[in-house]
C-alpha positions as a printed NumPy array, in Angstrom:
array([[ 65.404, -19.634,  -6.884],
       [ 63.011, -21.414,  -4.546],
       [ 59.581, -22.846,  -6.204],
       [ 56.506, -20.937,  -5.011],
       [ 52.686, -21.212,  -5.237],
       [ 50.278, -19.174,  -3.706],
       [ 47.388, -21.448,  -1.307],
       [ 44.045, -20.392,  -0.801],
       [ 41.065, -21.678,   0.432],
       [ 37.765, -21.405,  -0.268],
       [ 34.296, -21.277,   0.375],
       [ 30.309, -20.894,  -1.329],
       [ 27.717, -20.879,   0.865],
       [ 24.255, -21.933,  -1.059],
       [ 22.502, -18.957,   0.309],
       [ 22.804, -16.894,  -3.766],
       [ 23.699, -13.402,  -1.787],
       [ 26.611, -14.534,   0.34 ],
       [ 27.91 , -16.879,  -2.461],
       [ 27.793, -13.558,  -4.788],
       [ 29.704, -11.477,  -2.147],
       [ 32.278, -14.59 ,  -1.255],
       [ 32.77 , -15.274,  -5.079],
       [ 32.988, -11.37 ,  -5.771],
       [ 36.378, -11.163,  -3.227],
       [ 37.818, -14.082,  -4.36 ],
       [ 37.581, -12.608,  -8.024],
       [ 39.208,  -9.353,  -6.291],
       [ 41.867, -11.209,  -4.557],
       [ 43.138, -13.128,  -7.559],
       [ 43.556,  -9.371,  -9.145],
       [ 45.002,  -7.994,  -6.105],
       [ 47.608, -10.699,  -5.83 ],
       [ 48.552, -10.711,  -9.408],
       [ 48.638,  -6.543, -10.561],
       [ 51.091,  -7.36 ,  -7.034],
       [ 53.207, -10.021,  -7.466],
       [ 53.087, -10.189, -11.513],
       [ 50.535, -12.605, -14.388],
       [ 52.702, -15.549, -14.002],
       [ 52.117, -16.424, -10.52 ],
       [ 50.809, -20.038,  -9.03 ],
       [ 47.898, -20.703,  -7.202],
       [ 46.74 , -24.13 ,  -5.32 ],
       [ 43.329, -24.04 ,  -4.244],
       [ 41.189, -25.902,  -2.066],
       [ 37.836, -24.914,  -3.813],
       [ 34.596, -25.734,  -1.376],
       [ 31.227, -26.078,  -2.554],
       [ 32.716, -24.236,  -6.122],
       [ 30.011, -26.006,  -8.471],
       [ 30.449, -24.501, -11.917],
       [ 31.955, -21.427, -10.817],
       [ 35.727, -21.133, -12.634],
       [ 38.996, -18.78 , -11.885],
       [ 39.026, -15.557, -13.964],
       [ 40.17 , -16.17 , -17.367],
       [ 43.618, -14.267, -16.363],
       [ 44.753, -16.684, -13.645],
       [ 47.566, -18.92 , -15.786],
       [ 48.332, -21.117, -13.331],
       [ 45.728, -23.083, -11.038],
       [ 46.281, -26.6  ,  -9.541],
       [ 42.296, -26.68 ,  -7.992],
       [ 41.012, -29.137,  -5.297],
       [ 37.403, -29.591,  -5.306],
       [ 35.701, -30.697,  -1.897],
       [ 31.759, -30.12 ,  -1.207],
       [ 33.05 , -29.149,   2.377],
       [ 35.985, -29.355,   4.62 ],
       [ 35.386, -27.013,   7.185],
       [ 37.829, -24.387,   8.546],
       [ 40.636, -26.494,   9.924],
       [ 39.812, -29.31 ,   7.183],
       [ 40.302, -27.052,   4.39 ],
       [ 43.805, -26.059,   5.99 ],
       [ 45.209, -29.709,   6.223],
       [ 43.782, -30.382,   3.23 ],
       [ 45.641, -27.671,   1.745],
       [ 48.544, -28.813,   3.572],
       [ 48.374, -32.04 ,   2.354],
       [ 48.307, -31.058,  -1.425],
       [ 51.043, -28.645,  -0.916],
       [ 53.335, -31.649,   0.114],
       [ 52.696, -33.323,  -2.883],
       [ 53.598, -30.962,  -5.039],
       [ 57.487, -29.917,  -6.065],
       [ 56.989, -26.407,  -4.999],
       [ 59.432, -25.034,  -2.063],
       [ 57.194, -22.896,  -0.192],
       [ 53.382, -22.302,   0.363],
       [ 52.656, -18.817,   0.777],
       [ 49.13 , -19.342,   2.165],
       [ 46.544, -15.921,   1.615],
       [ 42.79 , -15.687,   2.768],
       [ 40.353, -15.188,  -0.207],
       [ 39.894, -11.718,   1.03 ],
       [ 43.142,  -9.893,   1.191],
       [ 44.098,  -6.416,   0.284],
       [ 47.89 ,  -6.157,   0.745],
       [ 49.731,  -2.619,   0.945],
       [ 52.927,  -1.86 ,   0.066],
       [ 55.051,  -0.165,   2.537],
       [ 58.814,   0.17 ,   0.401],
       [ 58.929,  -0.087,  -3.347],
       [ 59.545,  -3.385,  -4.872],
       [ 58.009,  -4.891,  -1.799],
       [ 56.931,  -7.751,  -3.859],
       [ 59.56 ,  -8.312,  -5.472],
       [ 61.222,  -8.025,  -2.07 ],
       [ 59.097, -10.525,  -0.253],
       [ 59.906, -12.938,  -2.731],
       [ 63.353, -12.364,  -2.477],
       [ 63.07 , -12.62 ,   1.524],
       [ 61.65 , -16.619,   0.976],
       [ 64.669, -16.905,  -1.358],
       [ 67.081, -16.371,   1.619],
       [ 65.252, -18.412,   4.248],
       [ 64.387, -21.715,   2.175],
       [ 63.463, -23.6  ,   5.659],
       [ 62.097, -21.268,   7.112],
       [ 58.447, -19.288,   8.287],
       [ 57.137, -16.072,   8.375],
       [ 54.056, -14.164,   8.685],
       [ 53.027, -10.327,   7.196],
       [ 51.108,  -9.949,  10.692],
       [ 50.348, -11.679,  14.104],
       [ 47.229, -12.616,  15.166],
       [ 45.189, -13.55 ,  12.241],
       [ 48.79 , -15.058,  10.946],
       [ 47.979, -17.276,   8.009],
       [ 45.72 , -14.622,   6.574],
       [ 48.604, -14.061,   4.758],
       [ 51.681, -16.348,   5.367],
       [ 54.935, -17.753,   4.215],
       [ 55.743, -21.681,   5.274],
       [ 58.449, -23.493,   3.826],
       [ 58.053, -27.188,   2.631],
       [ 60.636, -27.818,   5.399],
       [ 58.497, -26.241,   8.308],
       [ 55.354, -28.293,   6.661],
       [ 57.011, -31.614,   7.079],
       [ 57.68 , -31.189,  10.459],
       [ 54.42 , -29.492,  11.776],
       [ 50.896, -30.824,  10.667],
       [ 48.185, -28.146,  11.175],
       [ 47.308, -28.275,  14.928],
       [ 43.934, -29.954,  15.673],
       [ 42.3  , -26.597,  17.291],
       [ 38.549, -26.483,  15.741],
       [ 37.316, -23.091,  15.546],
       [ 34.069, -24.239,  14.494],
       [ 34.101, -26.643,  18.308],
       [ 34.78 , -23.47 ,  20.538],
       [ 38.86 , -24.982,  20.475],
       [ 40.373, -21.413,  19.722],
       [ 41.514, -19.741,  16.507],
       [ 43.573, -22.399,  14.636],
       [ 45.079, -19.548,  12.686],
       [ 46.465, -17.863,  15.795],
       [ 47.689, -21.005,  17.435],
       [ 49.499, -22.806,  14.769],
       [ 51.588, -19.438,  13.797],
       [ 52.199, -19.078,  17.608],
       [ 53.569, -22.417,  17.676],
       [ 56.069, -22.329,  15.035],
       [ 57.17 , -18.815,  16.328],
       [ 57.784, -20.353,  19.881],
       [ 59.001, -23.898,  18.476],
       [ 61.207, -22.704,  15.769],
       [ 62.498, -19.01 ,  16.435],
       [ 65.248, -19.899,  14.41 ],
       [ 63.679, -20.103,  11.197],
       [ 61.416, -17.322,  11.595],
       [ 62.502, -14.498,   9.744],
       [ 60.54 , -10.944,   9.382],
       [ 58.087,  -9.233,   6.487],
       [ 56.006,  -7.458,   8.326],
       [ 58.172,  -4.37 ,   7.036],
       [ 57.084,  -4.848,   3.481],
       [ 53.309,  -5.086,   3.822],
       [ 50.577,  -4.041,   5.335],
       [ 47.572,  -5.942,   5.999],
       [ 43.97 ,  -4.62 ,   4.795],
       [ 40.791,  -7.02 ,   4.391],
       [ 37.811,  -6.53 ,   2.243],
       [ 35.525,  -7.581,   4.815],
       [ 35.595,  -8.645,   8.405],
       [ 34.117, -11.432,   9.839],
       [ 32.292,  -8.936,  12.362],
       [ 30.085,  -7.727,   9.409],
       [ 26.703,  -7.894,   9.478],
       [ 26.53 ,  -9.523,   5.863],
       [ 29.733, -11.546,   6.764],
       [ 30.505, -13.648,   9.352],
       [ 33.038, -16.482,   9.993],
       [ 31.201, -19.853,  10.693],
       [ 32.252, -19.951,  13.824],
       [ 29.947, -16.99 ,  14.779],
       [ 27.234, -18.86 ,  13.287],
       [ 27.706, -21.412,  15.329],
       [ 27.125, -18.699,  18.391],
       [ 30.423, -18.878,  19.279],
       [ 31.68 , -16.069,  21.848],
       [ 34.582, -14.123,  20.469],
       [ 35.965, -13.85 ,  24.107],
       [ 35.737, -17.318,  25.229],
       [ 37.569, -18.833,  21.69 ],
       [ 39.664, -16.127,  22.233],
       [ 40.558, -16.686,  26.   ],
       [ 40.989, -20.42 ,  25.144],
       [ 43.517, -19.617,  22.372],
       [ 45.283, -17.618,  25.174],
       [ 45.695, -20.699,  26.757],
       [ 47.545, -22.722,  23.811],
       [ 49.924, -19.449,  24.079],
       [ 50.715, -19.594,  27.574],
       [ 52.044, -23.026,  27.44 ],
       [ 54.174, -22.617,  24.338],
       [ 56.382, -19.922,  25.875],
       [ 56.614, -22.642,  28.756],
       [ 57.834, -25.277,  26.156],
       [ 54.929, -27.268,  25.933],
       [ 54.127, -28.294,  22.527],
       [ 51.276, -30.772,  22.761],
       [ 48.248, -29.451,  21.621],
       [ 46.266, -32.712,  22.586],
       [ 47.532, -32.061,  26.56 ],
       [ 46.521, -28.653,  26.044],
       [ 43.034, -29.286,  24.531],
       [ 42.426, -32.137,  27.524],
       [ 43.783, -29.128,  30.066],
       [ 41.787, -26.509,  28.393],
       [ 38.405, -28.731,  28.529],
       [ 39.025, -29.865,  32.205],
       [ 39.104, -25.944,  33.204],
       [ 35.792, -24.741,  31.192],
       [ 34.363, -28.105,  31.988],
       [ 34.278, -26.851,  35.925],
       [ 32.895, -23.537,  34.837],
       [ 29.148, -23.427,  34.871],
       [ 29.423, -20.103,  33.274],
       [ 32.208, -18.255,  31.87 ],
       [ 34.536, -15.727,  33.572],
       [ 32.955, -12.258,  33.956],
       [ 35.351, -10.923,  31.462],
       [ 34.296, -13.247,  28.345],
       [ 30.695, -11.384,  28.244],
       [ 32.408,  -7.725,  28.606],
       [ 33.134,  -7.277,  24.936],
       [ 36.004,  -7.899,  22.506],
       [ 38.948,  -5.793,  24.936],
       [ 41.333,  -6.981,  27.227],
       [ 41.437, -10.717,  26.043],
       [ 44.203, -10.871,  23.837],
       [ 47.956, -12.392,  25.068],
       [ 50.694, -10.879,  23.301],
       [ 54.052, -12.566,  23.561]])
């Protein structure tokens, strides 16, 4: 039986409202994921801006990181880079707001079984928001680094194009769970008390959108380097003075399936 911990990261904004809603569903998701998958799970955490807060007295097993703050794509090599450190066989990496569904019965106990089978391998409970709630194998890890796509620097969704590049890299070692869950959140990051810190930023959903497109489109092509892509992506906006027409008509019509 492989080893497996459960990674999260997290963040606590100063602000005391938002750090009592962001501390609130974390609290949740550490119930959700063990009344799921059973007391004795593992957790490693990459705790931002935490202070004196501390995991619910019914988490057992914690290995905690504590960073003032890493940012979006820091926090996600960081967590990377712990993970490799550790003994464990596979990261199964979960937002701090997750409500999982069960579609079968047993589907935990299935899911678990499902990494069991595939020890070098990937897979992800949905696409799109992919490593909301994730499977990677210590195998995959030491091949791929997290891509360098900043959220937070208009880059794209780093947590659309990394699963996308496994999936089009490695087909091989992808294998499927999407039958045994389905994926709820507490609260989106379109909320008007909640948003990602992207959309702080002013960020336009479209454009990071229509520039992770672009990361897509040259993986099913075979082209794996995300710095080329980045350079090939800035040269294009770069020429724009404004973006297309399509970026300020709303959320529709920008996604790329594959």
């Amino acid at each position: 039986m492989l080893k497996k911990v459960f990674g999260i990261v997290s963040w606590f904004p100063d602000e005391p409202t938002h750090r009592r809603q962001r501390l609130e569903r974390l609290n949740k998701t550490f119930k959700h994921l063990i009344d799921l998958f059973g007391e004795d799970i593992e957790f490693l955490i990459i705790a931002q801006n935490w202070q004196d807060y501390q995991v619910p007295e019914f988490i057992k097993h914690a290995i905690i990181h504590k960073f003032d703050k890493l940012g979006i794509l820091g926090a996600r090599k960081m967590l990377r880079e712990k993970f490799l450190k550790t003994d464990y066989d596979y990261l199964i990496m979960c937002d701090d707001d997750i409500v999982l569904e069960p579609k079968v019965e047993g589907a935990s106990q299935k899911y678990l079984e499902e990494l069991d089978k595939h020890p070098e391998g990937f897979s992800f409970v949905r696409y799109g928001w992919s490593l909301t709630f994730c499977a990677i194998s210590k195998y995959i890890y030491k091949k791929e680094p997290m891509v360098d796509v900043d959220p937070e620097k208009n880059e794209g969704y780093e947590d659309m194009v990394f699963p996308l590049l496994l999936h089009y890299k490695y087909p091989k070692k992808e294998f499927k769970t999407s039958h045994l869950f389905q994926f709820l959140q507490n609260t989106g990051a379109y909320s008007k008390d909640h948003k990602s810190t992207w959309m702080v930023k002013g960020i336009k959903y479209n454009e990071i959108q229509l520039k992770t497109n672009e990361y897509t489109k040259n993986f099913k092509n075979g082209n794996f380097n995300i710095s080329s892509i980045k350079a090939q992506i800035e040269q294009e906006w770069g020429r724009r003075r404004t973006p297309p027409k399509h970026v300020a008509d709303g959320r529709d019509n920008c996604f790329l399936y594959f």
